[in-house]
C-alpha positions as CSV (number, residue, x, y, z in Angstrom):
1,X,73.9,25.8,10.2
2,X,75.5,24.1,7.5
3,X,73.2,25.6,4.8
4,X,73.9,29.0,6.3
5,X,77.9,28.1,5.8
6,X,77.4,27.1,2.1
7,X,75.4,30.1,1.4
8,X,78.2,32.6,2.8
9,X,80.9,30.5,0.4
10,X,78.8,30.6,-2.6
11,X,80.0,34.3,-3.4
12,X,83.2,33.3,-2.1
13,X,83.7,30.6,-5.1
14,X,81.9,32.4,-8.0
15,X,84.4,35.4,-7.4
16,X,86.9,32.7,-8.3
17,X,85.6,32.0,-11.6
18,X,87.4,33.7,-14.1
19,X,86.1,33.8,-18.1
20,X,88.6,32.6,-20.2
21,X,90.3,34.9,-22.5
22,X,88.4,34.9,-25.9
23,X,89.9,33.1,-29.2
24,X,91.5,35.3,-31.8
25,X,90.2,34.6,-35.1
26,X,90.7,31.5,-36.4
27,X,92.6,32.8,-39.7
28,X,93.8,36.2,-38.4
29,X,96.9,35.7,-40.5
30,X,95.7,34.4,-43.8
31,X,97.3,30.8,-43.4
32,X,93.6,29.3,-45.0
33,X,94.4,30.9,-48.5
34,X,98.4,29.9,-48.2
35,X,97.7,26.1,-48.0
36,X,98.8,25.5,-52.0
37,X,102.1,26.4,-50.4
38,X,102.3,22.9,-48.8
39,X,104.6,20.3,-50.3
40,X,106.3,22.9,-52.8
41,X,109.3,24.0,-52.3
42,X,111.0,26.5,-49.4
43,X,112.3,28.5,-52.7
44,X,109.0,29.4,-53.9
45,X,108.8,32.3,-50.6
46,X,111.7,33.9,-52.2
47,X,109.0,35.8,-55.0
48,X,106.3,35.9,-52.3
49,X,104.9,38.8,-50.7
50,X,103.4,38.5,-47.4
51,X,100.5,41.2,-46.0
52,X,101.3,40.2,-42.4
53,X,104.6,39.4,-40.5
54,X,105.9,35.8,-41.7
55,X,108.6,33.7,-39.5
56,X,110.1,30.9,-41.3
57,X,111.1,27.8,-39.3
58,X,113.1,25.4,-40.4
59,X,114.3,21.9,-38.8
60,X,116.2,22.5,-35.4
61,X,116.0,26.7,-35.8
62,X,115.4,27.7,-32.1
63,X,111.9,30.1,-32.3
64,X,109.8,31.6,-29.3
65,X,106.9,30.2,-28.2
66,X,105.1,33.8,-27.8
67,X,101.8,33.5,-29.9
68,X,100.7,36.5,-32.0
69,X,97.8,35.6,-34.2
70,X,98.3,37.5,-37.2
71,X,102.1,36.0,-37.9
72,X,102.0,33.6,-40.3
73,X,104.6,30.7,-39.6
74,X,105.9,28.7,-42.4
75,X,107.7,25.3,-41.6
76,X,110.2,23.5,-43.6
77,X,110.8,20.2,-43.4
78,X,114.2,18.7,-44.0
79,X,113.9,18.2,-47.6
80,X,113.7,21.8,-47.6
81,X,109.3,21.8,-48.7
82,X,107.0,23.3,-47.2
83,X,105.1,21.4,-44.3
84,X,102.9,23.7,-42.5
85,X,101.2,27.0,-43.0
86,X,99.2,28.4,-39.5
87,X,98.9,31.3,-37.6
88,X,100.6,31.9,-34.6
């Protein structure tokens, strides 16, 4: 009897199982080639041209925490350099 009853929930827990949603690619926004950018300063965007969208973020700005894998997010640190190129 209790084989029977494991049997009949075996369907019952795979049709829980969900795949995971797959990864986007890993440098869907072209951070990879922007990582000179680091440690120069926030000015140097000013001449730059971007072929995707581009948020800046500096210290304390307020930004959503939506991800969208071809944005390419820029931080500043408080000296006003560049700390951190990624996607997202």
């Amino acid at each position: 009897m209790r084989r029977f009853t494991v049997l009949l929930l075996l369907p019952v827990l795979a049709a829980c199982v969900t795949e995971p949603p797959p990864l986007p690619p890993q440098d869907s926004c072209g951070a990879a080639a922007l990582q000179g950018l680091v440690g120069q300063p926030a000015t140097a965007l000013q001449v730059m041209r971007f072929a995707h969208t581009v948020r800046v973020i500096e210290p304390g700005m307020m930004v959503t925490q939506d991800y969208v894998a071809d944005r390419l997010n820029i931080h500043i640190d408080k000296q006003g350099l560049i700390s951190r190129v990624v996607c997202g």
